[in-house]
C-alpha positions as CSV (number, residue, x, y, z in Angstrom):
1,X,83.7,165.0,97.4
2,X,87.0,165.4,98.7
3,X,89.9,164.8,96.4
4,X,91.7,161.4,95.8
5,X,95.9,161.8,96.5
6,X,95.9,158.4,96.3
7,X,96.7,157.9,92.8
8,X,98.4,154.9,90.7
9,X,101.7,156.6,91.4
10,X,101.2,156.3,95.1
11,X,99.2,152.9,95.0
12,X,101.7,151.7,93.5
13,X,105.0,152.7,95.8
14,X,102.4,153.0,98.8
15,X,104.0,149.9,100.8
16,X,107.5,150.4,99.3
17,X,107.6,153.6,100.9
18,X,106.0,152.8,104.4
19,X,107.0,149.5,105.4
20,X,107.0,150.0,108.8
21,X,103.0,150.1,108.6
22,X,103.2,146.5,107.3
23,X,105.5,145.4,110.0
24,X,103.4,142.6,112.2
25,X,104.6,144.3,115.4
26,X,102.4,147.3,113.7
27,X,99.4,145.3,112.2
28,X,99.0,142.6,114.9
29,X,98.0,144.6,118.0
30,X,95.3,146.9,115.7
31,X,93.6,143.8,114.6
32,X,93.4,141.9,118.0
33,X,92.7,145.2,119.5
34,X,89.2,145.3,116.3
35,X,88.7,141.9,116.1
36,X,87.4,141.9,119.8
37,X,85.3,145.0,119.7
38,X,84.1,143.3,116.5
39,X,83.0,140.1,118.1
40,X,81.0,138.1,116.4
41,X,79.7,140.8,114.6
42,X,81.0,142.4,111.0
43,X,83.1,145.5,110.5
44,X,83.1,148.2,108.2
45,X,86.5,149.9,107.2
46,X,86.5,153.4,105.9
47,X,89.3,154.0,104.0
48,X,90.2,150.5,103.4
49,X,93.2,151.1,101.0
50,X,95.1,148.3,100.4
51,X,93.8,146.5,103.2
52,X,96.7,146.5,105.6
53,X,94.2,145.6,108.3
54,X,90.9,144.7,106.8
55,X,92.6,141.5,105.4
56,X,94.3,140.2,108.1
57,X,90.7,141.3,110.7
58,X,89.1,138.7,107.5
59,X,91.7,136.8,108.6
60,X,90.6,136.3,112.1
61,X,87.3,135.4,111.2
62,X,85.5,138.7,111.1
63,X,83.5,139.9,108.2
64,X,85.1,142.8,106.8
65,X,84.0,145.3,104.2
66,X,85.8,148.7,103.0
67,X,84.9,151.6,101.4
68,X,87.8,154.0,99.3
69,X,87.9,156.7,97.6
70,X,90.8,155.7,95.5
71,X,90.1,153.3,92.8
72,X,94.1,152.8,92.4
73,X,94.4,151.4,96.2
74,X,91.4,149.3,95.8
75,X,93.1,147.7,93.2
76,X,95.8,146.7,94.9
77,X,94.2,145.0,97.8
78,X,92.1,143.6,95.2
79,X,95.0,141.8,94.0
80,X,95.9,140.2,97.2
81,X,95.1,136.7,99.0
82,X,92.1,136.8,100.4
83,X,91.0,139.8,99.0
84,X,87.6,137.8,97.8
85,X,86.5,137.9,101.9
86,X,86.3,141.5,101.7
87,X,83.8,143.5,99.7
88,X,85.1,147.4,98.6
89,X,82.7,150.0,97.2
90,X,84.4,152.5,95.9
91,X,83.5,156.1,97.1
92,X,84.0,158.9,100.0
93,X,83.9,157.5,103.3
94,X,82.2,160.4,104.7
95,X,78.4,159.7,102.3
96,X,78.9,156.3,100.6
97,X,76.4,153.8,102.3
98,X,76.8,149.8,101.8
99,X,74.3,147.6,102.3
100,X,73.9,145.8,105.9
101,X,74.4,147.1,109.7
102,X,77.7,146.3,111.6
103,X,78.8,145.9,114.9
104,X,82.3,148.1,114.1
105,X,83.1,151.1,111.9
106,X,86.7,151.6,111.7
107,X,89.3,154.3,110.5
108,X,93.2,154.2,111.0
109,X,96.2,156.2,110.5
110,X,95.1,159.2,110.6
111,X,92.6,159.2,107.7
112,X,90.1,160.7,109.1
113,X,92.4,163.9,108.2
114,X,92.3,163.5,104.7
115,X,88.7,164.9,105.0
116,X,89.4,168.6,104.8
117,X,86.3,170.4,106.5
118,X,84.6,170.5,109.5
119,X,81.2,169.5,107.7
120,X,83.2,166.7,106.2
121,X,84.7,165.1,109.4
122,X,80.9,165.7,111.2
123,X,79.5,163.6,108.2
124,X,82.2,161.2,108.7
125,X,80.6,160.4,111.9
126,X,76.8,160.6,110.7
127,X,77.8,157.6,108.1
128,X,79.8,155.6,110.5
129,X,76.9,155.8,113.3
130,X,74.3,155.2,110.5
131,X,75.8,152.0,109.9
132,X,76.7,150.3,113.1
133,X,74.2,148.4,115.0
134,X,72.3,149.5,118.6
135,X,75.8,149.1,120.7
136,X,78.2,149.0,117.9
137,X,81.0,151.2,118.0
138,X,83.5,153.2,115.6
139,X,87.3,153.6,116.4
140,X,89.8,156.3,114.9
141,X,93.0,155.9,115.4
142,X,94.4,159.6,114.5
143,X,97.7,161.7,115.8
144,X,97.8,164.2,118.2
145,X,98.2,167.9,116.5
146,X,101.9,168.9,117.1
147,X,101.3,172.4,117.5
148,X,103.1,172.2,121.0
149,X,106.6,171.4,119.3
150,X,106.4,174.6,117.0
151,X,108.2,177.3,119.2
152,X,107.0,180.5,118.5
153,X,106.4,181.5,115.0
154,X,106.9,178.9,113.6
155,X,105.0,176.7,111.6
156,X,106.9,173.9,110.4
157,X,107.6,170.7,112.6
158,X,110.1,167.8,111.0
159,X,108.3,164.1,111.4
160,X,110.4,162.4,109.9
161,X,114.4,162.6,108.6
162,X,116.2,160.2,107.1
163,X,118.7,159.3,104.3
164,X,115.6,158.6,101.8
165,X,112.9,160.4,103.2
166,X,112.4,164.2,104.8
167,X,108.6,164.5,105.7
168,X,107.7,168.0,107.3
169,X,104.3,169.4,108.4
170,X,103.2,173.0,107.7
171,X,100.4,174.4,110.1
172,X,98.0,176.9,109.1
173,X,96.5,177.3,112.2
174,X,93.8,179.6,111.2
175,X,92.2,177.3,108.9
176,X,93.0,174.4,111.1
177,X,94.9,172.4,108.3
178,X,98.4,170.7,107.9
179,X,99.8,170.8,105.2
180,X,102.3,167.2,104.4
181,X,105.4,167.5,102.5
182,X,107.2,164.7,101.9
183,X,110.5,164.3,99.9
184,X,111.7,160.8,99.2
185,X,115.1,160.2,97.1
186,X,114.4,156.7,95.3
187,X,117.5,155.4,92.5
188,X,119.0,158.9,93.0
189,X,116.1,160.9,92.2
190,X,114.0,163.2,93.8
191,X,110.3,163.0,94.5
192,X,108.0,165.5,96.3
193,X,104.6,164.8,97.7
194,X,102.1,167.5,99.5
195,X,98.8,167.0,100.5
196,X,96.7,168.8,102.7
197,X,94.9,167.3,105.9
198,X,92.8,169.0,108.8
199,X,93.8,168.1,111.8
200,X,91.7,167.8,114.7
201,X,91.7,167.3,118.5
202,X,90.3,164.1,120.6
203,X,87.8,166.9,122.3
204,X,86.5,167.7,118.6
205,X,86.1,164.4,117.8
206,X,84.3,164.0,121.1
207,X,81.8,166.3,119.8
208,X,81.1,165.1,116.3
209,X,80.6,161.4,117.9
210,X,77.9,163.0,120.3
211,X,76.3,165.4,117.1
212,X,76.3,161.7,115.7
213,X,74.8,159.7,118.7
214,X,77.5,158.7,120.1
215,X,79.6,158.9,122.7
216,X,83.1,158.2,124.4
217,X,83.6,154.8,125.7
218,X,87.7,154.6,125.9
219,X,90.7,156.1,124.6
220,X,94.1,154.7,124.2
221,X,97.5,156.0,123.5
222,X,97.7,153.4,120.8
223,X,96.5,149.8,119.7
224,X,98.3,148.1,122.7
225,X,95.6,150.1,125.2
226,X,98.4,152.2,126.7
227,X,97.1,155.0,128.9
228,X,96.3,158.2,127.2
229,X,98.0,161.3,128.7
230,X,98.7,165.1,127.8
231,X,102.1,163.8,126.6
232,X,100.8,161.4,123.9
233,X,101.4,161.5,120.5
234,X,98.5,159.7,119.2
235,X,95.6,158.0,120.4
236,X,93.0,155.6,119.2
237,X,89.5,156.1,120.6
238,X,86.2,154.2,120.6
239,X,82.9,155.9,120.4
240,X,79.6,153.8,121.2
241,X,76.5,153.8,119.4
242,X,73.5,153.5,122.3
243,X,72.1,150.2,122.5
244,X,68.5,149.8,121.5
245,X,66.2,150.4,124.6
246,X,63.7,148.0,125.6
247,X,59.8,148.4,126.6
């Protein structure tokens, strides 16, 4: 089971320290963008968190469950309006199953990296194809590996810098995983973070969905269905689940 870095510590500062996720212009295209591959159908969230956008998808109408690793998180969004719409089991999103089939499996901000192994991220997409219905689909949204901004040598790329916060990612390319260190200064004091995440390409993830079942039906630059190029940053993709055939 991979580990949980998601701790009380970080449950509790978790929104303090990212607003910008919270921000509507953030949240309000990645629901619309679920809610209508959702349908009338229900949706699963893996790695639900807090539920920065399984609540407001509940919201819209849609059936929402969640399943997290970290009981701390879970808590939190436990503790929020309309929190009572949207059932958590706690566990690893990559073997936990929940009852019921569902028209969309979801995973955002990168999360799918916090699964550190191949085998891991390939199970990842067994469990969400096990769950979704004949034509349902499952959506990552996931950044594009920076290795291209490294110049040679180097293995450090800066992501973000400012007064409060220096976040840098270290690259060990020959077991594929990035390393995030994060230092945040908070009432004049100084606190670190690292955690380790694998990062992967769209073409690898193209090729766990089809090991699962699947396969590619579109890929974005981001919520707001901008086009996907070699210059992207970050994409979100949708992978289909074949619909049932008929005699």
């Amino acid at each position: 089971m991979p580990e949980d870095h998601f701790g009380e510590h970080v449950a509790e500062t978790y929104e303090a320290k990212w607003p910008e996720l919270f921000d509507p212009a953030v949240v309000d295209p990645a629901v619309s963008f679920l809610a209508d591959l959702a349908g009338s159908g229900a949706a699963l969230e893996f790695g639900v968190g807090t539920g920065r956008i399984a609540l407001p998808l509940s919201g819209r109408g849609v059936r929402v469950r969640g399943i997290d690793l970290s009981p701390a998180m879970v808590a939190r969004l436990r503790a929020k309006p309309g929190a009572e719409n949207v059932a958590v089991v706690t566990g690893d999103f990559a073997t936990t199953r929940v009852e019921g089939t569902f028209a969309l499996v979801y995973l955002v901000r990168n999360t799918i990296t916090n699964l550190t192994t191949q085998d891991e991220q390939v199970e990842c997409f067994r469990n969400a194809a096990a769950h979704l219905e004949p034509g349902g689909c499952f959506v990552i949204e996931n950044y594009v590996p920076e290795l291209r901004r490294l110049p040679p040598g180097q293995t450090v790329h800066a992501f973000t810098v400012t007064p409060a916060h220096l976040g840098f990612e270290e690259y060990d390319v020959a077991a594929q995983i990035a390393y995030s260190h994060h230092y945040w200064v908070t009432g004049g004091q100084l606190e670190t973070r690292s955690t380790p995440h694998r990062y992967v390409w769209p073409s690898e993830l193209d090729l766990m969905a089809r090991i699962a079942g699947m396969s590619l039906r579109e890929r974005w630059a981001d919520w707001a269905r901008e086009p996907f190029t070699g210059d992207s940053r970050s994409h979100v993709s949708v992978w289909r689940k074949p619909a049932r055939l008929t005699p």
